[in-house]
C-alpha positions as CSV (number, residue, x, y, z in Angstrom):
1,X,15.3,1.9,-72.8
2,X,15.5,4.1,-70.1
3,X,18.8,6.7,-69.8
4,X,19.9,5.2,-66.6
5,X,19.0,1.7,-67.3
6,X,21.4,-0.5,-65.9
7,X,23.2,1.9,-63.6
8,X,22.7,0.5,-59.9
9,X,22.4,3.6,-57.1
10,X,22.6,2.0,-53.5
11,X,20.7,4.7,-51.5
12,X,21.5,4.9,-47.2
13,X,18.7,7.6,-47.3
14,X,16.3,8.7,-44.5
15,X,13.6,11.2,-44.7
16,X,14.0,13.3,-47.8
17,X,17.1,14.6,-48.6
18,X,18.9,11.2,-50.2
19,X,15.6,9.5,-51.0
20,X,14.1,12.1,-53.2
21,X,17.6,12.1,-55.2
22,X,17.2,8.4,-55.2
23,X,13.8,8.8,-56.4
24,X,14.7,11.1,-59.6
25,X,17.5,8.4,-60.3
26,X,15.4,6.0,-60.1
27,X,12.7,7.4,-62.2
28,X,15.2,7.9,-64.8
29,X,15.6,4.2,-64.8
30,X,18.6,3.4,-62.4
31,X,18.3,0.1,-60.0
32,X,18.0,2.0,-56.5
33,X,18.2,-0.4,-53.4
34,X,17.3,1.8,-50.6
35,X,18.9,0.2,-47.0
36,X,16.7,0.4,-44.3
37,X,17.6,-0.7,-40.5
38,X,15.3,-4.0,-39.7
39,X,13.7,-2.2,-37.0
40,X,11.6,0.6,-38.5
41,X,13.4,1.4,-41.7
42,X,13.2,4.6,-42.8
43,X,11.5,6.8,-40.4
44,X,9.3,8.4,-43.1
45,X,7.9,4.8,-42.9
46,X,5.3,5.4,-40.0
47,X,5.3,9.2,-39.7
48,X,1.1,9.0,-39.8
49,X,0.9,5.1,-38.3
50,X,1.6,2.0,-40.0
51,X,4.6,1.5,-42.1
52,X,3.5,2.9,-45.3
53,X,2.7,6.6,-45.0
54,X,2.2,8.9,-47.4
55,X,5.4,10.8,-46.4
56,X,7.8,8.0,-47.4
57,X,5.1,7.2,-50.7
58,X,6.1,10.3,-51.8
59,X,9.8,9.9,-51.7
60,X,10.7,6.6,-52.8
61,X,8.7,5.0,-55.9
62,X,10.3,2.7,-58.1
63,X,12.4,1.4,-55.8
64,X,13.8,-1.7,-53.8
65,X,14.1,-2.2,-50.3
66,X,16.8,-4.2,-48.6
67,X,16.9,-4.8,-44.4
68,X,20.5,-4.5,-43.9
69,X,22.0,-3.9,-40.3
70,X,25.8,-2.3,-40.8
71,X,26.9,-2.6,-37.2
72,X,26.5,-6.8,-37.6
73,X,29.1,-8.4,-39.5
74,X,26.8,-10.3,-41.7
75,X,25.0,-6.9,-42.9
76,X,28.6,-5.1,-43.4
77,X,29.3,-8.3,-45.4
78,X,26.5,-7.6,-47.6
79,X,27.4,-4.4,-47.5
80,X,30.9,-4.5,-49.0
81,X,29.0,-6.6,-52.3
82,X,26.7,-4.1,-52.6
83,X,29.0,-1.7,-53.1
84,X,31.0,-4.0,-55.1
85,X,28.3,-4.2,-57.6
86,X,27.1,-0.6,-57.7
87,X,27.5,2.3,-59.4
88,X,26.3,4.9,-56.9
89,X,26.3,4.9,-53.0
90,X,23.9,7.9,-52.2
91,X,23.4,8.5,-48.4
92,X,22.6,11.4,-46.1
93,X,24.4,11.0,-42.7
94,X,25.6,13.0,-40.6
95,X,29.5,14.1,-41.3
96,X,31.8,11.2,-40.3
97,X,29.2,8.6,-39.4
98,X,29.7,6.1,-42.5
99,X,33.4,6.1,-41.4
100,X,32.7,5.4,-38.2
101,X,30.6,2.4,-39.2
102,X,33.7,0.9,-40.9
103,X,33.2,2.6,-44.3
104,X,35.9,6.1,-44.9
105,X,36.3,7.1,-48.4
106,X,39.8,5.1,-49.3
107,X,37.7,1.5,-47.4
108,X,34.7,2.5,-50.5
109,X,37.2,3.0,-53.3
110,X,39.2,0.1,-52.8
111,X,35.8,-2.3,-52.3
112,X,34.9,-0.2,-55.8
113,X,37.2,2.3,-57.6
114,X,34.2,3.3,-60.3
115,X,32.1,4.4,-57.0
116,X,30.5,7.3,-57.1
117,X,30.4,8.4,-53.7
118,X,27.5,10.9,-53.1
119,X,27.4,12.4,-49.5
120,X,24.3,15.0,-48.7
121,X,25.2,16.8,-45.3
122,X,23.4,19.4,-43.6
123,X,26.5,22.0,-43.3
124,X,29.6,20.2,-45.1
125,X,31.6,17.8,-43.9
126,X,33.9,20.4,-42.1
127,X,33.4,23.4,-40.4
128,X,32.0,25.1,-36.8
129,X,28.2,23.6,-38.1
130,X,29.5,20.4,-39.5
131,X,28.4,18.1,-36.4
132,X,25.1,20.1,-36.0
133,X,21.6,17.8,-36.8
134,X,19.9,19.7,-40.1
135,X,16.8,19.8,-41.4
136,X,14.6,21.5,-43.6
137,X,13.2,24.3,-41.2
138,X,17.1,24.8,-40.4
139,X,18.4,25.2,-43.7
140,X,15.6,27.6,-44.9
141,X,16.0,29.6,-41.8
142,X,19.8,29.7,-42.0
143,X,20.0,30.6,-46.0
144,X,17.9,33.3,-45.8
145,X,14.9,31.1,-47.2
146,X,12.7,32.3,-44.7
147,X,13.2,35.9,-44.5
148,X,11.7,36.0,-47.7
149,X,8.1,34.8,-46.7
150,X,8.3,35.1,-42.6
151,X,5.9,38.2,-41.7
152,X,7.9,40.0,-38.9
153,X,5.1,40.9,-37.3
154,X,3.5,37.6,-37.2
155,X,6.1,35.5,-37.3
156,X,5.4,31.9,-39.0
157,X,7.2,29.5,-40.9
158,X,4.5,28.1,-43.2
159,X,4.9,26.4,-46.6
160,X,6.5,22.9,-47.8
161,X,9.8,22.1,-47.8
162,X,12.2,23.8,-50.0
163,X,16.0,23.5,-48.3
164,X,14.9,19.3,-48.4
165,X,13.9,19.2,-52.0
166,X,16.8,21.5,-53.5
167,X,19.6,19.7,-51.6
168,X,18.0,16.6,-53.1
169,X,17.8,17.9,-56.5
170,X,21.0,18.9,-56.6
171,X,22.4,15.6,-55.5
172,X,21.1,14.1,-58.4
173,X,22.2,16.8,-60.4
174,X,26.2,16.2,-59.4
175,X,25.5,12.4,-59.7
176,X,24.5,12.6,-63.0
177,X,27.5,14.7,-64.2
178,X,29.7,12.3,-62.2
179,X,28.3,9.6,-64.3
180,X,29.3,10.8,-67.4
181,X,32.7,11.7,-66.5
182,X,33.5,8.4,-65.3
183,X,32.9,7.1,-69.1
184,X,36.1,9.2,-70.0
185,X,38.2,8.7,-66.7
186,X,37.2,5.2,-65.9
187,X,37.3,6.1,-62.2
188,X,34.3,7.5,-59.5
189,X,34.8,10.6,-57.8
190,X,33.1,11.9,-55.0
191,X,30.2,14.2,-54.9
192,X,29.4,16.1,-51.7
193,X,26.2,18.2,-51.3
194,X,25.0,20.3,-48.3
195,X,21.6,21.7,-47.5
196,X,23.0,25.1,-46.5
197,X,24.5,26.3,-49.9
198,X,22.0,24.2,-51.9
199,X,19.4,26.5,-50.2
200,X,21.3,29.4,-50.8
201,X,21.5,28.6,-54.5
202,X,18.3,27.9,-54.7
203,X,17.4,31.9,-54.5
204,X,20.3,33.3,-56.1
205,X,18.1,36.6,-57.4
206,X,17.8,37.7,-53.9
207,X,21.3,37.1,-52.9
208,X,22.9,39.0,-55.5
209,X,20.6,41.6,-55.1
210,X,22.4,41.4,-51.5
211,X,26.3,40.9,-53.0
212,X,26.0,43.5,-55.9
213,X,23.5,46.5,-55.1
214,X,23.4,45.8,-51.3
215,X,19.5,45.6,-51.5
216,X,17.9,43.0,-49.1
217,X,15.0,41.2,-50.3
218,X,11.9,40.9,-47.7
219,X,8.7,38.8,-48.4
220,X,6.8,41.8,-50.9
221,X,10.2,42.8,-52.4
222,X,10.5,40.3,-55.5
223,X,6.6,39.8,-55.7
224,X,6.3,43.9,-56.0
225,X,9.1,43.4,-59.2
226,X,7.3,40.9,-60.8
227,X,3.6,42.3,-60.3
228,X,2.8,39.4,-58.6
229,X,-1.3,39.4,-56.6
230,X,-3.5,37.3,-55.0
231,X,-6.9,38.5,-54.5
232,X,-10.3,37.4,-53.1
233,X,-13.1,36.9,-55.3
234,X,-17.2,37.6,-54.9
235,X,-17.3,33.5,-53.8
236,X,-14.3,33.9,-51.3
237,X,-12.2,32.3,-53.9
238,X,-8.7,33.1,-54.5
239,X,-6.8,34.1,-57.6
240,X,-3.2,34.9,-58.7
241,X,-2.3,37.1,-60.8
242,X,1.7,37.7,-62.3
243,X,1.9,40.4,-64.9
244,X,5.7,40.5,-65.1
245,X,7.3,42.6,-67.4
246,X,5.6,42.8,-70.6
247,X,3.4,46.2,-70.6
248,X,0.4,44.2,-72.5
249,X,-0.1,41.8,-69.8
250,X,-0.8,45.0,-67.5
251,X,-3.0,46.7,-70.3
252,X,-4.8,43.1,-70.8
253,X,-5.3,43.4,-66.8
254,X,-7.3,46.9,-66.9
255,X,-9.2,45.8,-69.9
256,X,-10.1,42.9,-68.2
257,X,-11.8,44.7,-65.0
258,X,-12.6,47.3,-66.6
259,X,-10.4,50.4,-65.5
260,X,-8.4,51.5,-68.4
261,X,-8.0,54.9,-66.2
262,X,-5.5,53.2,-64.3
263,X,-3.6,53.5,-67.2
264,X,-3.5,57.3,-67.1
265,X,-3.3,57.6,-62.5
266,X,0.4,58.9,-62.1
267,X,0.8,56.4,-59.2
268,X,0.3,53.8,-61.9
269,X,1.5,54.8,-65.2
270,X,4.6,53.3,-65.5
271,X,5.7,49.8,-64.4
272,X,8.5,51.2,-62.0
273,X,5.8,53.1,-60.9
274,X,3.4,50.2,-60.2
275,X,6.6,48.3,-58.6
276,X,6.8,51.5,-56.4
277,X,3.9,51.8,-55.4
278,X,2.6,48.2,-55.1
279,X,0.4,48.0,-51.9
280,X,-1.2,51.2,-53.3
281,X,-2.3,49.1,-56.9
282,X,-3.1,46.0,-54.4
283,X,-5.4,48.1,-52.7
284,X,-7.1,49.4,-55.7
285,X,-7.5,45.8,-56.7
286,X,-8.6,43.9,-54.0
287,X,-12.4,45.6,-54.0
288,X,-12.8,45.3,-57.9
289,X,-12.1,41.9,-57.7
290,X,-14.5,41.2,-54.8
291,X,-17.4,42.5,-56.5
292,X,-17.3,39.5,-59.1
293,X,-17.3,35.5,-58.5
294,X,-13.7,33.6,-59.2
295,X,-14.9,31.8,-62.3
296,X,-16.3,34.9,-63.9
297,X,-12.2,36.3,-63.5
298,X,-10.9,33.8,-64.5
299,X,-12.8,34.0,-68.5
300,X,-12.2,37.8,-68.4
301,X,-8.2,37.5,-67.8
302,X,-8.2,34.5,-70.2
303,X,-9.6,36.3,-72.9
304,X,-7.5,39.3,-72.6
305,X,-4.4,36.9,-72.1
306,X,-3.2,37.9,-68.5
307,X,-1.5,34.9,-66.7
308,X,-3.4,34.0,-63.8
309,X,-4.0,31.0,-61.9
310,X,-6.4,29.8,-58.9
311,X,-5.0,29.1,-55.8
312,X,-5.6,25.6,-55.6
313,X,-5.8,23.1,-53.2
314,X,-4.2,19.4,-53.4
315,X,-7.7,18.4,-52.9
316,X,-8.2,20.4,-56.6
317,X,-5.2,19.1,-58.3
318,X,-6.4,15.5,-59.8
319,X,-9.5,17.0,-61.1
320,X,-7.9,20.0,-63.3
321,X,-8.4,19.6,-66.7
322,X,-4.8,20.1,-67.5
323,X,-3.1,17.9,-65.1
324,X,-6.0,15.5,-66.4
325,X,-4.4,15.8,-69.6
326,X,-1.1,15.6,-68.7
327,X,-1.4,12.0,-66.6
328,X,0.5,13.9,-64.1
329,X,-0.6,10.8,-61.1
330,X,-0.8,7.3,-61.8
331,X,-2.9,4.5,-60.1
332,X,-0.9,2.4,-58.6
333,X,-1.3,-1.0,-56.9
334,X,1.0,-2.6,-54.0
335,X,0.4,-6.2,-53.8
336,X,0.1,-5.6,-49.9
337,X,-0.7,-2.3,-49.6
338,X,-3.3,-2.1,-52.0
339,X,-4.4,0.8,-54.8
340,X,-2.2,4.2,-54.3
341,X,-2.0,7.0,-56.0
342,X,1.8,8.1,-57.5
343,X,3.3,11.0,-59.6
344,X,4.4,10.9,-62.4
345,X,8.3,12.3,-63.1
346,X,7.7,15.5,-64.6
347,X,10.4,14.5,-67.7
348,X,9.6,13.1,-70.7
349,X,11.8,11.6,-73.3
350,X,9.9,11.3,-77.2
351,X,6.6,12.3,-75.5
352,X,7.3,9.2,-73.0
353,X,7.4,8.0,-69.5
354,X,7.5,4.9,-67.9
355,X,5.0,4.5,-65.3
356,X,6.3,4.1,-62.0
357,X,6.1,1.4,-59.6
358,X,4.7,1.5,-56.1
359,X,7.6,1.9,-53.1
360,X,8.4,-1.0,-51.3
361,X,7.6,-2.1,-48.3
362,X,10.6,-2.5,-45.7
363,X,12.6,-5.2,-46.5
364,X,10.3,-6.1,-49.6
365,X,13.1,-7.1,-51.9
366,X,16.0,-8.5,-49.6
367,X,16.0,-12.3,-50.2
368,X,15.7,-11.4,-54.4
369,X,18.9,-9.0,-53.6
370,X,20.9,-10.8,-51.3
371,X,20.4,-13.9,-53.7
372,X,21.9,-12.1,-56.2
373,X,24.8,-11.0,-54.8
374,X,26.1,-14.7,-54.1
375,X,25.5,-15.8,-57.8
């Protein structure tokens, strides 16, 4: 059985934030009905055409999807059973906008005093940002995400979203603990997440670097610490390289090209001294490695057991041997939609994992859920 079998989450989740905590909920086995306006639905829905994109694919397997209007009185009716019935009511709106629908806090707990209330907000629900629209580009700018990879000189934001999918994760996190409190108390409690300080704890090395030594992290600052390179190969390949602490990973990296007088060059010798001096090694790297081809690399740093990786693309990923092995994505098949590709949850219980089911289309499941509400 899964852990959360049984535990019903009612999700009011649009684009990522909610949805993606819906999703790990769900994948953990928990009944999520995800509410989506008749007109539309989630916007994810046709971000690409169509009403079935692989934007809201990504976010919302194993799921059902209920139409449900909250500004008519028939869909605040179903509303209030919902609720009722649940265990969870995960949603991402703005600050005060579920209250002004007819919903506050003391309405939710007296339809449902076991409620766990989870509210995801881009800047808390108080505060001289707390009325401000948020999204992911926002909250990595604004927690210092960005000054971490943004090239001053060439500024651009690049890269997927991180602000989005911590905020999410840590939703799910606090509903999880809020679950097994309520065994004890008998009561639910309410959970509020942001995106701004689930950003910020999602680097915490380079803020206390800020808070404790006053040292302020740029984009070469924590890959210079942890010997971190990517490098150009003979074929225009590329390959990363992380040596981290461990002085045999950085021996195993000489032996490996071929320049054990590295060892012995003063700019070099010691790993504070290769932290130091990082652009220098770089620079002494990038032409060694561009005299052989990618796959040739790759058997010499495997052999002398230095982590490394090729940079790969998502076009590489579901032909790698070990994400073959693993059964990271699943076929799928949508009785309308047709085949589709899914991922698996990365967590396994026993060595197991249920495969997961394809997300619904909008208002896929309302007639079965509304049914059962008036039983």
């Amino acid at each position: 059985m899964a852990p959360l079998s049984g535990i019903r989450v009612v999700e009011l989740g649009t684009m990522i934030t909610a949805p993606l905590a819906g999703m790990m909920l769900a994948d953990l086995g928990a009944d999520v009905i995800k509410l989506e306006h008749p007109q539309g639905g989630d916007p994810f829905r046709n971000f690409r055409g169509g009403s079935y994109s692989p934007n809201f694919i990504a976010y919302n397997r194993n799921k059902r999807s209920l139409k449900l209007d909250l500004r008519a009185p028939a869909g605040a009716d179903t509303f209030e059973k919902l609720i009722a019935s649940a265990d969870v009511l995960l949603e991402n709106y703005r600050a005060g906008v579920l209250a002004r629908l007819g919903f506050p806090p003391e309405k939710l707990e007296s339809l449902n005093p076991r409620l766990i209330h989870c509210s995801i907000t881009g800047f808390g629900p108080t505060g001289p940002y707390s009325n401000r629209p948020a999204y992911d580009t926002v909250g990595i700018a604004l927690s210092g995400i960005a000054s971490l990879s943004v090239d001053p000189a060439n500024p651009q934001l690049t890269g997927p979203t991180i602000a989005d999918n911590a905020t999410g994760m840590y939703a799910a996190n606090g509903i999880l603990a809020a679950l097994l409190q309520r065994q004890s108390t008998g009561k639910g409690i309410r959970v509020e997440v942001n995106m701004l300080e689930s950003a910020i704890a999602f680097i915490p090395d380079p803020v206390i670097h800020q808070t404790h030594l006053g040292l302020t992290f740029d984009r070469l600052t924590r890959v210079a610490a942890s010997q971190t390179f990517c490098l150009r190969c003979a074929d225009d390949k590329l390959l990363s390289l992380h040596l981290s602490i461990p002085e045999k990973f950085w021996l195993g990296l000489l032996a490996a090209i071929e320049r054990a007088d590295l060892a012995t060059d003063p700019l070099f010798a010691t790993r504070p001294d290769r932290i130091q001096n990082y652009q220098a090694l770089t620079a002494r790297l990038v032409p060694i490695f561009a005299q052989l081809p990618r796959p040739t690399w790759m058997e010499r740093l495997d052999r002398h057991d230095v982590p490394f990786a090729p940079i790969q693309t998502t076009a590489d990923l579901t032909t790698d041997p070990q994400i073959q092995h693993l059964q990271t994505f699943v076929d799928a098949h949508h009785p309308t939609e047709g085949p589709i590709t899914l991922i698996h949850s990365p967590i396994h219980f026993d060595g197991k994992r249920e495969n997961p089911t394809a997300p619904p289309t909008l208002g896929e499941h309302t007639e079965e859920i509304v049914n059962s509400l008036s039983d």
